[in-house]
C-alpha positions as CSV (number, residue, x, y, z in Angstrom):
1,X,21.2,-19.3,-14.1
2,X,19.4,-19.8,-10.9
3,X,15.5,-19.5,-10.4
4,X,14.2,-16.4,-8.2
5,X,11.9,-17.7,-5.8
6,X,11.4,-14.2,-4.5
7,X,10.1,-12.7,-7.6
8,X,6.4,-12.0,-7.8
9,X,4.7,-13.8,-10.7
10,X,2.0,-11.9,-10.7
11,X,1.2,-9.0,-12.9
12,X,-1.8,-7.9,-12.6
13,X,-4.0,-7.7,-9.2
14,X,-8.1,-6.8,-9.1
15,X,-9.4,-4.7,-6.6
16,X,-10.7,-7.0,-4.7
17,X,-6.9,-8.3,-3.8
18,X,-5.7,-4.9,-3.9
19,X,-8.7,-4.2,-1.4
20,X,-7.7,-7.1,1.3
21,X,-4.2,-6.2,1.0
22,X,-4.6,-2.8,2.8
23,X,-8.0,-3.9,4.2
24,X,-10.3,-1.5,2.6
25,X,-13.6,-1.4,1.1
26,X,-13.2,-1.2,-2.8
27,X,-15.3,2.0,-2.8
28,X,-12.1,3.1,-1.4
29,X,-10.2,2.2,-3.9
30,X,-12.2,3.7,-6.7
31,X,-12.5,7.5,-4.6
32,X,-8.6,7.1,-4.5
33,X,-8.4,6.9,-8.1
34,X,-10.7,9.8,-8.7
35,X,-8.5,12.2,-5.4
36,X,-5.3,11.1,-7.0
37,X,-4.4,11.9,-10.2
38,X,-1.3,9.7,-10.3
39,X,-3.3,6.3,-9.2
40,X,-4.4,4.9,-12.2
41,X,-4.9,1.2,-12.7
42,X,-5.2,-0.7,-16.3
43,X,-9.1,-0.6,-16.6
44,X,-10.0,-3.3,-19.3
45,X,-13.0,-4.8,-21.1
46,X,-16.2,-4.0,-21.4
47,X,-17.1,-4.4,-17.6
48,X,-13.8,-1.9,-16.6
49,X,-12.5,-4.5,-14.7
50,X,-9.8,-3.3,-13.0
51,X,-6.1,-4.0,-13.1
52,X,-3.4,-2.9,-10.6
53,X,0.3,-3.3,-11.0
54,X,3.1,-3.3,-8.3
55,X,3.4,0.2,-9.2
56,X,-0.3,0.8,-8.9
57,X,0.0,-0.8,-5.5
58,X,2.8,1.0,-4.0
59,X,0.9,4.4,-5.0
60,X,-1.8,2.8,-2.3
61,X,0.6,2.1,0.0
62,X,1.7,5.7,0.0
63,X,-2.0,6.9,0.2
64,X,-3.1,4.2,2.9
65,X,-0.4,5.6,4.7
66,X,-0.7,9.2,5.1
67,X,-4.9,8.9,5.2
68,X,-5.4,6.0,6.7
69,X,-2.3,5.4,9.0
70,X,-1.3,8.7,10.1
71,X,-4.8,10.1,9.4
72,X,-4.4,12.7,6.7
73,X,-7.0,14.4,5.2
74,X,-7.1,13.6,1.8
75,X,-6.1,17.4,0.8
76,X,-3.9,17.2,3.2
77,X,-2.2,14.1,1.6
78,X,-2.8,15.9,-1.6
79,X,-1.0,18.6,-0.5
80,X,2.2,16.8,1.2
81,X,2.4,14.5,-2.1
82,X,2.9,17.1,-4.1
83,X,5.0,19.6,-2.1
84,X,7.9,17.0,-1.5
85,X,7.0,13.1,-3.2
86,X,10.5,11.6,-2.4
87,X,10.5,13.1,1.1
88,X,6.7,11.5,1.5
89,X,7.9,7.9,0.0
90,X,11.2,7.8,2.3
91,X,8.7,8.2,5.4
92,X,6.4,5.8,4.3
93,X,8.7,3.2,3.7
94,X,10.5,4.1,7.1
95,X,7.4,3.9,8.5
96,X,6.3,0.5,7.6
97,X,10.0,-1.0,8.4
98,X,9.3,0.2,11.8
99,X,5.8,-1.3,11.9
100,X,7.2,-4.8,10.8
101,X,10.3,-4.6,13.5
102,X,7.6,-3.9,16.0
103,X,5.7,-6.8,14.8
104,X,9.0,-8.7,15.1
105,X,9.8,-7.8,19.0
106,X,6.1,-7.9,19.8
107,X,6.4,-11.9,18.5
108,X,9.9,-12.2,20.3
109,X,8.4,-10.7,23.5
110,X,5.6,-13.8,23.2
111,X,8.0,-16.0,22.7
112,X,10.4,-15.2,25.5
113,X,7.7,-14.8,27.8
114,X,6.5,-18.5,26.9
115,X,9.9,-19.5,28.3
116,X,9.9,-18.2,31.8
């Protein structure tokens, strides 16, 4: 059986990771979770320290998209989330595949131009 280097070990994430990931402010975070319904981390202890899953973070991704990259209101993002969620998902991740091709030419570009 060989090993998986690709898996991610981790289970759990706090808010503060969760935060830099999508480079937000972690009041962010917490007005998310109280907009939408479906974003809700593992809250444990005491202290409610916060736990997000992969799950948890690909909810953000889809929020962070529509508000943040393609400036949504947040009942506006509401409103599309819940009119057609697969639709909204399939854009999202279209989206970012086209954001990290970009990246990809942008890098191939410097290093083209570096050889003239």
């Amino acid at each position: 059986m060989a090993l998986n280097l690709n898996k991610n070990l981790k289970l759990y994430y706090s808010i503060g990771e969760v935060a830099q990931m999508f480079g937000l402010n972690e009041s962010t975070l917490r007005y998310w979770e109280q907009e939408f319904p479906f974003l809700k981390p593992k809250v444990s202890g005491p202290s409610k320290i916060r736990q997000y899953t992969e799950k948890d973070i690909e909810q953000i991704r889809l929020i962070h998209n529509l508000v943040k990259v393609r400036g949504f209101k947040i009942a506006a993002a509401k409103k599309m989330i819940n009119a057609n969620r697969k639709g909204v998902d399939r854009k999202a991740d279209v989206l970012e595949s086209l954001i990290d091709l970009r990246t990809e030419l942008q890098a191939l570009k410097k290093q083209l131009d570096y050889l003239q």
